[in-house]
C-alpha positions as a printed NumPy array, in Angstrom:
array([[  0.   ,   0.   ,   0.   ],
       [  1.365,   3.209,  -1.089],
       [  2.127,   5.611,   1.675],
       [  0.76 ,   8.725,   1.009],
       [  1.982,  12.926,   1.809],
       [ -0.667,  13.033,   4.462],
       [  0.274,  10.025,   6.196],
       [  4.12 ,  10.975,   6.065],
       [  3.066,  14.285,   7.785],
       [  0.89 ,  12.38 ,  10.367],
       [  4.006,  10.176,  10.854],
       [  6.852,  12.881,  11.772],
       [  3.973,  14.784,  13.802],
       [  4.184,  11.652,  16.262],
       [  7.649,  11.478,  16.162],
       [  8.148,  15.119,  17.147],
       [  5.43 ,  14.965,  19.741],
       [  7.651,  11.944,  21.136],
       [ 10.744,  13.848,  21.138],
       [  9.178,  16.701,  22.63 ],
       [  7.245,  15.168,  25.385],
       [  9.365,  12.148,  26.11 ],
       [ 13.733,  12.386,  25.051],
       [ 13.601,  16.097,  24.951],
       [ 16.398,  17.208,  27.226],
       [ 16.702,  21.002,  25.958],
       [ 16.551,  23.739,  28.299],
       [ 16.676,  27.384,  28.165],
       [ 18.835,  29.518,  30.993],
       [ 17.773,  33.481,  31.401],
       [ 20.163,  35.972,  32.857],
       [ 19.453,  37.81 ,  35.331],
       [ 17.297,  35.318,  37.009],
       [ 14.97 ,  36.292,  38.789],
       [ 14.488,  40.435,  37.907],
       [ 12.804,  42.961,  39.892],
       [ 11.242,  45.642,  38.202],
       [  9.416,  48.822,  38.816],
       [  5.804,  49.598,  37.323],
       [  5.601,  51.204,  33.612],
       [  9.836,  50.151,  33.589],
       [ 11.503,  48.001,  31.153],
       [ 14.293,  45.853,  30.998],
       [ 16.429,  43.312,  28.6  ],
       [ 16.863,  39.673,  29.506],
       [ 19.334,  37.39 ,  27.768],
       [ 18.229,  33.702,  27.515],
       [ 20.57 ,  30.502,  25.886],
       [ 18.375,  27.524,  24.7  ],
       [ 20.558,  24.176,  25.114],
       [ 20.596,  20.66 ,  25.026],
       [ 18.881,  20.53 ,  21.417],
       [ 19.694,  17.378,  19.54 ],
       [ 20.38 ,  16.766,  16.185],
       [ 17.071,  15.596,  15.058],
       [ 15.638,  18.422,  17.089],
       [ 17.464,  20.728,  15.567],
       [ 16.15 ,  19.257,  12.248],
       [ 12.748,  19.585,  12.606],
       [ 13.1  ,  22.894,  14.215],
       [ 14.973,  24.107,  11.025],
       [ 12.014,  22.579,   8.93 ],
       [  9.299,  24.836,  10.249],
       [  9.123,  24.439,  13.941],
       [  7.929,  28.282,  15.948],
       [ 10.396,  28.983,  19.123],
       [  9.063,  31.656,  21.446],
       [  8.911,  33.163,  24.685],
       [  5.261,  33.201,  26.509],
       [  4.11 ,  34.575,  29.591],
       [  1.343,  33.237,  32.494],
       [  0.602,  37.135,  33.273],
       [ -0.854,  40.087,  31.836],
       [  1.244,  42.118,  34.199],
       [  3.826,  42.192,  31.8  ],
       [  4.314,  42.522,  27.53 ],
       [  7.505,  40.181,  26.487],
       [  9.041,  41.341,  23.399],
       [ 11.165,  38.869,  21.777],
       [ 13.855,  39.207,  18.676],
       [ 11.833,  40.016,  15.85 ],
       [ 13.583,  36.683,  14.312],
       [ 15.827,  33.827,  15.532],
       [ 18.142,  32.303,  12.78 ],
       [ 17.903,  28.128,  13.992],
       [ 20.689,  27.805,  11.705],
       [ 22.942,  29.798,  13.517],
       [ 22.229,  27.156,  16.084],
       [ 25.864,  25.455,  17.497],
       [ 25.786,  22.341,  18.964],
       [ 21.773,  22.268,  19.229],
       [ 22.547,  26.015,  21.45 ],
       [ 20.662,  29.206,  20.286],
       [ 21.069,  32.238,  22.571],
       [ 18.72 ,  35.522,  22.012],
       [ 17.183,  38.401,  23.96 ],
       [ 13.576,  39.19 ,  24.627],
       [ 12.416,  42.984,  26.221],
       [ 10.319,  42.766,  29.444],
       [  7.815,  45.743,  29.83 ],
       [  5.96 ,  45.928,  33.345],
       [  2.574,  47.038,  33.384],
       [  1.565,  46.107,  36.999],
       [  2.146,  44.843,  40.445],
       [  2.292,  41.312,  40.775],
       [  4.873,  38.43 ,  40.388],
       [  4.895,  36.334,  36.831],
       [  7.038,  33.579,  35.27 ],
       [  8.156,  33.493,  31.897],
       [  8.753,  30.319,  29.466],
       [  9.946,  29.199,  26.341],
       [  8.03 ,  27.119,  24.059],
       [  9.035,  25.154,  20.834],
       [  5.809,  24.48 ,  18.527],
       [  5.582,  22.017,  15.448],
       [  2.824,  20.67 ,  13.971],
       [  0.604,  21.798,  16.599],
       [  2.614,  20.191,  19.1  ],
       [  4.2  ,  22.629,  21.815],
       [  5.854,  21.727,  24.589],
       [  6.896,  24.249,  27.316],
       [ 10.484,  24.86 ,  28.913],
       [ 10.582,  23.541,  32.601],
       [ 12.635,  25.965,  33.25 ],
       [ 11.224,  30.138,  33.543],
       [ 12.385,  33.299,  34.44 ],
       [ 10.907,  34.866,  37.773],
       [  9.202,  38.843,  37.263],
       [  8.844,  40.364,  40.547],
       [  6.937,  44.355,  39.677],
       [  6.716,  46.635,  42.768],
       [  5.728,  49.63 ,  42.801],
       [  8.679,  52.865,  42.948],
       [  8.955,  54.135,  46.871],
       [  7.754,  57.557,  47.649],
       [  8.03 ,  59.891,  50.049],
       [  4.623,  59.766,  50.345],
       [  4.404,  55.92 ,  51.359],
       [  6.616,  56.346,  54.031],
       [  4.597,  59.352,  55.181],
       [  1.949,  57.219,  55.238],
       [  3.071,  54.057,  57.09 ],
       [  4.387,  56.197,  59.774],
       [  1.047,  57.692,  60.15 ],
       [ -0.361,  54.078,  60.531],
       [  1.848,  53.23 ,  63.029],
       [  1.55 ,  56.63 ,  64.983],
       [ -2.435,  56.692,  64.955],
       [ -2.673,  52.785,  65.477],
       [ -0.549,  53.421,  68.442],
       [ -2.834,  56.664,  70.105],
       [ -5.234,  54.583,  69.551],
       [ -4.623,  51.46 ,  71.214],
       [ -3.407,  54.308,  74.112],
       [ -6.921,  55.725,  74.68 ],
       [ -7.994,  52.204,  74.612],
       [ -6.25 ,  51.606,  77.843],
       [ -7.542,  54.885,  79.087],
       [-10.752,  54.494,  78.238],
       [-10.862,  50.824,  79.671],
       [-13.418,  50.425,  82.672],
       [-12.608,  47.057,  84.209],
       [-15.428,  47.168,  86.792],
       [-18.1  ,  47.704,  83.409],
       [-16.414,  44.482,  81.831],
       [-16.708,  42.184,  85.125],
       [-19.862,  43.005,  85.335],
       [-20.611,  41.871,  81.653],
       [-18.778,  38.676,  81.94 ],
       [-20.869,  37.754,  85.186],
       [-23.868,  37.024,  82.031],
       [-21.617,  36.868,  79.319],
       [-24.102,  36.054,  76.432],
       [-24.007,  38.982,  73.98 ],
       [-19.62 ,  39.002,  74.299],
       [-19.637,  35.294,  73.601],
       [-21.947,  35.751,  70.784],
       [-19.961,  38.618,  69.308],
       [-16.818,  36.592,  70.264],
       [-17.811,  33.704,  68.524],
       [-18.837,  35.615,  65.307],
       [-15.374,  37.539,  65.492],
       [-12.893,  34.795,  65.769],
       [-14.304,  31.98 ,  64.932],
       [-17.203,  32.483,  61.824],
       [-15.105,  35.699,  60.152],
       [-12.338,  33.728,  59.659],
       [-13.671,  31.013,  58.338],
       [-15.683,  33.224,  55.95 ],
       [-13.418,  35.114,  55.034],
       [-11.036,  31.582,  54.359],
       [-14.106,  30.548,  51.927],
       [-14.938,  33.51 ,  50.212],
       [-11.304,  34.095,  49.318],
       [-11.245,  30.548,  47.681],
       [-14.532,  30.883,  46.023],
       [-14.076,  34.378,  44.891],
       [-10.03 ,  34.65 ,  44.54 ],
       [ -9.418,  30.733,  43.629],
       [ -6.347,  31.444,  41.707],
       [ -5.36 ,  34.797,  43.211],
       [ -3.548,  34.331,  46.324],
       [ -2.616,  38.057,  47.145],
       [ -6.745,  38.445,  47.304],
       [ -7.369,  35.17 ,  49.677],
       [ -4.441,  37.179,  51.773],
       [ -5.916,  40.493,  52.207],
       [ -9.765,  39.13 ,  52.8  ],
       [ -8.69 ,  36.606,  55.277],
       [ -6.555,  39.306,  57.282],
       [ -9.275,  41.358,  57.209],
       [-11.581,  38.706,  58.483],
       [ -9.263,  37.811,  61.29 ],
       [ -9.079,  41.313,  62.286],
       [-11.002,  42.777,  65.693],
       [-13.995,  44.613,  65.619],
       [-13.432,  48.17 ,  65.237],
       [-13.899,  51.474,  67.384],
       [-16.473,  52.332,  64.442],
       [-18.983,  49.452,  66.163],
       [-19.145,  51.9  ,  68.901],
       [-20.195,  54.894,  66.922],
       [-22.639,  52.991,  64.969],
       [-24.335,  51.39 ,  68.463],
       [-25.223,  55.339,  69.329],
       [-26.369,  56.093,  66.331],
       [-28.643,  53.267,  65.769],
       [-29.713,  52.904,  69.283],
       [-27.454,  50.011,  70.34 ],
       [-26.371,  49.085,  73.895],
       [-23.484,  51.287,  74.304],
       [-21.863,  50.071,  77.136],
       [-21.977,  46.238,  75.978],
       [-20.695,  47.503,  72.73 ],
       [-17.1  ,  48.774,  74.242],
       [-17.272,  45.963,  76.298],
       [-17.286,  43.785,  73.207],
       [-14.793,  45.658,  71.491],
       [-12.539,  45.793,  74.369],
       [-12.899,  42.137,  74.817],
       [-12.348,  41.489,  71.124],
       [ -9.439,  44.109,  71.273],
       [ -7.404,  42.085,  73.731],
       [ -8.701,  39.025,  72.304],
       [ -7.13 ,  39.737,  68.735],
       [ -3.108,  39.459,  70.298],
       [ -3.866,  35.801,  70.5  ],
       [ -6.337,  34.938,  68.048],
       [ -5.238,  36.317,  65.103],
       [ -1.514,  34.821,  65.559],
       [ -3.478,  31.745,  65.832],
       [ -5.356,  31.81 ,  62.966],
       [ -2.624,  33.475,  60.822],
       [ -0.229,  30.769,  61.74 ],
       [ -2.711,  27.38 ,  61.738],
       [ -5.278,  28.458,  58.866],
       [ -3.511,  31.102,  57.223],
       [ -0.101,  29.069,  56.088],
       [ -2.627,  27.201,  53.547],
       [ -2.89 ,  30.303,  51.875],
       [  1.446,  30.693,  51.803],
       [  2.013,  27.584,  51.116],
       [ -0.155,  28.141,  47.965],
       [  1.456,  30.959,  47.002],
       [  4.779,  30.043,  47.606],
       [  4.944,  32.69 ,  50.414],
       [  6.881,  32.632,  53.687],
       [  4.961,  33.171,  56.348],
       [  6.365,  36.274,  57.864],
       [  5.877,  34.567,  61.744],
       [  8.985,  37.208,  63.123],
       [  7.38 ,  40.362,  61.695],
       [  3.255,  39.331,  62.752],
       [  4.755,  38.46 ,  66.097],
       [  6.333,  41.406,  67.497],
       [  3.542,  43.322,  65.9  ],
       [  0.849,  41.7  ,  68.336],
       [  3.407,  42.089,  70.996],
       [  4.419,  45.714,  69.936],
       [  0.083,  46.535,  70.254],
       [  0.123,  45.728,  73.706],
       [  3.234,  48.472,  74.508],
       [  0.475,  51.425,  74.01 ],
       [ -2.193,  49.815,  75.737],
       [ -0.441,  49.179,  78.683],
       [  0.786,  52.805,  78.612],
       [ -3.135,  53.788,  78.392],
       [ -3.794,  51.56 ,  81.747],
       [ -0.414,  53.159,  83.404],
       [ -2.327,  56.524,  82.587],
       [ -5.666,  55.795,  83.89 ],
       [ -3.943,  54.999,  87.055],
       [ -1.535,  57.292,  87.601],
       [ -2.632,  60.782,  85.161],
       [ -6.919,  60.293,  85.915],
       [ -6.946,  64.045,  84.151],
       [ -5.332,  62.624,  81.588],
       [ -7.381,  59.899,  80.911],
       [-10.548,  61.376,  81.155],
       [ -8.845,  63.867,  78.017],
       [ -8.242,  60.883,  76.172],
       [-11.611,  59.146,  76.807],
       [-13.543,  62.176,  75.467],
       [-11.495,  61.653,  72.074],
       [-11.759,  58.178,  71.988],
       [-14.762,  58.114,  69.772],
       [-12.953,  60.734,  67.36 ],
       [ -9.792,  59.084,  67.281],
       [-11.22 ,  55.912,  66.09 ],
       [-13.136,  57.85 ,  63.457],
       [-10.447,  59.497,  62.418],
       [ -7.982,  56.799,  62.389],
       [-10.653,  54.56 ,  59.961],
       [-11.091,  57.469,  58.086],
       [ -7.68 ,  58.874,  57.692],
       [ -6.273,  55.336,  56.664],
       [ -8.972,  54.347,  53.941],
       [ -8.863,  57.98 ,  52.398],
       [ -4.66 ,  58.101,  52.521],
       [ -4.483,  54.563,  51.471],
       [ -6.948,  55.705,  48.612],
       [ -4.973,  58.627,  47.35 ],
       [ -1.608,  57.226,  47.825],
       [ -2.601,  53.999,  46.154],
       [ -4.916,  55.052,  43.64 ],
       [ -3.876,  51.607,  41.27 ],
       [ -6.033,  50.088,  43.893],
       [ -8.984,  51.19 ,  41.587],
       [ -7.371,  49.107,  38.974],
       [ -7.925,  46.14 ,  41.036],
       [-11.256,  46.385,  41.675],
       [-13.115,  43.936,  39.64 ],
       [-16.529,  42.305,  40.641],
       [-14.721,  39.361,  42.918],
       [-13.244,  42.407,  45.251],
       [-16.472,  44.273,  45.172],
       [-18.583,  41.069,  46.231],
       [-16.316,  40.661,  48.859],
       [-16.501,  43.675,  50.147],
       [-19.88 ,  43.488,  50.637],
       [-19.957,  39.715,  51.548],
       [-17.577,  39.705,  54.722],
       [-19.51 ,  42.718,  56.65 ],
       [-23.225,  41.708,  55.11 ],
       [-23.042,  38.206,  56.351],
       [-21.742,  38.859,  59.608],
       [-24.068,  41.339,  60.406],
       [-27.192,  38.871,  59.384],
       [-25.301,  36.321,  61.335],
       [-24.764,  38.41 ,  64.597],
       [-28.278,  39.509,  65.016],
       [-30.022,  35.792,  64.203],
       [-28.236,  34.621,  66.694],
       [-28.635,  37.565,  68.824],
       [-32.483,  36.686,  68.563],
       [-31.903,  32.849,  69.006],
       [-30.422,  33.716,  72.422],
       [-33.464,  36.006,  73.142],
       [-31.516,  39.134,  73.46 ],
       [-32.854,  42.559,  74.104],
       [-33.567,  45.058,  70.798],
       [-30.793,  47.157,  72.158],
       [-28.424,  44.41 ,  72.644],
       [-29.313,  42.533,  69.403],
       [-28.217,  45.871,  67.52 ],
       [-25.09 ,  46.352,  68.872],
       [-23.785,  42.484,  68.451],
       [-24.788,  42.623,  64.755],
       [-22.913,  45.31 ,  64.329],
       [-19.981,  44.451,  66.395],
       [-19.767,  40.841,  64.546],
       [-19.631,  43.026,  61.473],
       [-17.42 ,  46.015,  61.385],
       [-13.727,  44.876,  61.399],
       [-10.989,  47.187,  62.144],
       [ -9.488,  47.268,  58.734],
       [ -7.219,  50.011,  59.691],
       [ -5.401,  47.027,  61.748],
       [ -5.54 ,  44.578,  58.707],
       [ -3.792,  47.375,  56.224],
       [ -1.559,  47.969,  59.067],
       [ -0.282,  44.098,  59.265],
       [ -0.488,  43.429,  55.911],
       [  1.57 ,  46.667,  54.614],
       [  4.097,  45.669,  57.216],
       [  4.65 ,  42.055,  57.406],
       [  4.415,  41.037,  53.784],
       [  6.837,  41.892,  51.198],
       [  6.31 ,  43.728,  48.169],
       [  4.202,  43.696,  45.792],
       [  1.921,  41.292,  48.074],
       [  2.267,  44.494,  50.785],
       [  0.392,  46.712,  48.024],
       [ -2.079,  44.258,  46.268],
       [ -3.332,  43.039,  49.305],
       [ -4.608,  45.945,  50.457],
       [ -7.019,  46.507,  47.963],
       [ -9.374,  44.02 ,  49.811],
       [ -9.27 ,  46.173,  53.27 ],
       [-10.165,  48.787,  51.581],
       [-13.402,  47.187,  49.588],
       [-14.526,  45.94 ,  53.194],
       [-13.975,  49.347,  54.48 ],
       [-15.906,  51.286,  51.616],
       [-18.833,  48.696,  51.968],
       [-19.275,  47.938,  55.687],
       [-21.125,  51.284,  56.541],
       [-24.192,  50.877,  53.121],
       [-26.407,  48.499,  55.056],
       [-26.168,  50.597,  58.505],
       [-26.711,  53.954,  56.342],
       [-29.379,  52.5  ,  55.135],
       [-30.925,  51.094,  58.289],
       [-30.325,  54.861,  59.974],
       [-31.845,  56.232,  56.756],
       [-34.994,  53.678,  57.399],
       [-35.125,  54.49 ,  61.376],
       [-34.9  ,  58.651,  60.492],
       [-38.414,  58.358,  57.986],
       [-40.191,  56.016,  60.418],
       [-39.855,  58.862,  63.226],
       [-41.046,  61.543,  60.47 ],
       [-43.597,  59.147,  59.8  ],
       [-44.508,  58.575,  63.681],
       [-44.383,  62.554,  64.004],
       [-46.53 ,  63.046,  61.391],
       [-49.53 ,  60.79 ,  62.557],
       [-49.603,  61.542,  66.174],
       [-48.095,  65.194,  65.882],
       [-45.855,  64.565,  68.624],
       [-42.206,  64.147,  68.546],
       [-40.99 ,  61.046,  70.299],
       [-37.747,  61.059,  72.468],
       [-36.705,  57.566,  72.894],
       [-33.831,  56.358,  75.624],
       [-30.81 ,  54.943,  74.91 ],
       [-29.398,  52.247,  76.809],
       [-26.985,  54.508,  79.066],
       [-30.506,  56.225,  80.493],
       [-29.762,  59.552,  78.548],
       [-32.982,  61.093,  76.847],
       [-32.139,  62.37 ,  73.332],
       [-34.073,  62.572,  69.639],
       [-33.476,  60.917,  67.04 ],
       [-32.75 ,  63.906,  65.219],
       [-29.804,  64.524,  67.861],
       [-28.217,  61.693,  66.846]])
């Protein structure tokens, strides 16, 4: 039976695919290896391609496409506009290719030899780490971090009244419920959103599950006023959940959170996360040693409590906004429906059970919304501190979607409570003055 063209080309198809896939032993070797580059920079990498055999060779001369691919869009790789293969020596071809960086992020770069539709792909890559250029301005703004995290965490001690949480923790029903939420259902959330939302993006499943490990924030407190929440078992939950957080989060950072490393081929920066937790407890003790020893003082720092924490929240999402505005480049639908998904949940979450446990109105309002306002200033804090660049920056996006979305739903609610008193005032013709839980009279329209 004659053999025919077709067949001939079906023939030395297999036998390439063979060599590829099986005998190959060619490499290729880039220098430098790895690079690290700056945003919008570019840079020229040499590569050698070895180990070609004879037959190789061959078939490579006979048609076979040689080039360089990427597994990013972070990055445009412009290669030689041609290779001469029979220039090759000894099966060895060496070249350049022109790296362009677009964004953060870290990529890997490969060669490929095609023929016939056959490719196979060079074990072997080059490593693209792309950071961002340091400022002035981002060291400006780290040191504000650490200065405002720190008065913070002072007027917390200040502001601590011991004798308030004892008696709390006699019945301690609403902080074990907003405990429970805190440490034990945000994490877990937040572990399970990242891999449903982020399941190839491990910089994302980062910066959600920091956030989600994160204690509640001073904003809970602020938001219990305004929406007629138990005060005083509101502090007491997010002083609980305060001290709680120099032991918890370690704990779920290093158990839980080394899944998310390993992934990513991270070290887990144990050193740096440690003496952070540590370093926290430095300015609340020196709030304590204040309320003990300056009363004047602390009573000062009490009164500014509530603005500090406003201000620190804030300062950090508006700073990290302006400084970082390539966040905005980030922000696809995944980050969004995070945002919304971490606080949302938690709050629906907090109150059910709230109401399961029979809880008062007052004290159903403020659990919700201490199980679901994090203290994302303290997440972009860590994160911009302990990881290493780019994962520092890109994480941080997340934070800052939490931060942006947490408040809707309560705006809303306050936006809901505000036209059922007009309504109220409008069909008796009286103006109500509820009481909130610390026994003072005020109107809604004070709040």
């Amino acid at each position: 039976m004659a053999v025919t063209f077709k067949d001939y080309v079906l023939v030395v198809s297999c036998l390439f695919t063979v060599l590829l896939t099986t005998t190959t032993a060619w490499e290729v070797n880039f220098e430098p290896n790895p690079i690290k580059m700056h945003m919008q920079s570019s840079q020229t990498v040499n590569f050698t391609l070895t180990g070609l055999r004879d037959v190789e060779v061959d078939y490579i001369q006979d048609g076979a496409i040689f080039n360089i691919t990427s597994d990013s869009g972070i990055l445009k790789v412009i290669a030689q506009s041609q290779y001469d293969f029979n220039e090759m020596t000894d099966g060895n071809l060496t070249g350049y290719i022109n790296i362009t960086a677009d964004f953060l992020g870290t990529a890997k770069i490969y060669a490929n030899i095609t023929f016939k539709g056959v490719s196979q792909k060079s074990n072997e890559s080059l490593h693209v780490v792309i950071i961002r250029e340091e400022r002035t301005i981002d060291h400006v703004f780290t040191a504000s971090i650490v200065a405002l995290v720190s008065i913070l965490y002072i007027n917390f001690g200040a502001a601590l009244d011991l004798g308030k949480v004892k008696e709390i923790l006699v019945r301690p029903i609403g902080p074990l419920i907003a405990f429970v939420c805190q440490f034990l259902f945000m994490p877990l959330l937040s572990y399970v959103l990242g891999m449903i939302l982020f399941p190839n993006n491990v910089e994302m499943q980062l910066g959600l599950f920091f956030t989600g490990v994160s204690p509640s924030g001073g904003a809970s407190n602020i938001w219990s006023v305004i929406l007629g929440g138990n005060l005083d078992l509101s502090i007491s939950m997010t002083t609980i959940s305060t001290f709680s957080a120099f032991a918890m989060m370690p704990i779920w950072i290093f158990t839980l959170g080394t899944t998310i490393f390993d992934r990513g081929e991270l070290q887990v920066p144990y050193k740096k996360i440690g003496i952070m937790a540590v370093g926290l407890i430095v300015p609340l003790i020196i709030g304590l040693l204040i309320q003990r020893y300056l009363p004047r003082l602390a009573k000062v720092l009490v009164r500014i409590l509530k603005t500090c924490s406003s201000l620190l929240i804030i300062f950090i999402i508006i700073f990290a906004i302006v400084t970082n505005l390539y966040l905005f480049e980030l922000f696809t639908w995944q980050i969004i429906v995070a945002g919304l998904g971490l606080p949302w949940i938690a709050y629906i979450v907090g109150w059910t059970v709230a109401k399961c446990f029979k809880q008062k109105h007052e004290d159903c309002v403020a659990i919700s919304i201490e199980a679901g306002i994090q203290n994302t200033g303290i997440s972009i804090f860590i994160l911009r501190l302990a990881l290493a660049q780019p994962q520092g920056d890109l994480t941080t996006v997340i934070p800052v979607s939490v931060a942006l979305m947490t408040p809707v739903p309560l705006l809303f609610y306050y936006i809901y409570l505000k036209g059922k008193d007009r309504f109220s005032k409008h069909r008796r013709g009286a103006v109500p003055v509820p009481t909130n839980p610390s026994g003072v009279a005020y109107s809604v329209g004070d709040k």
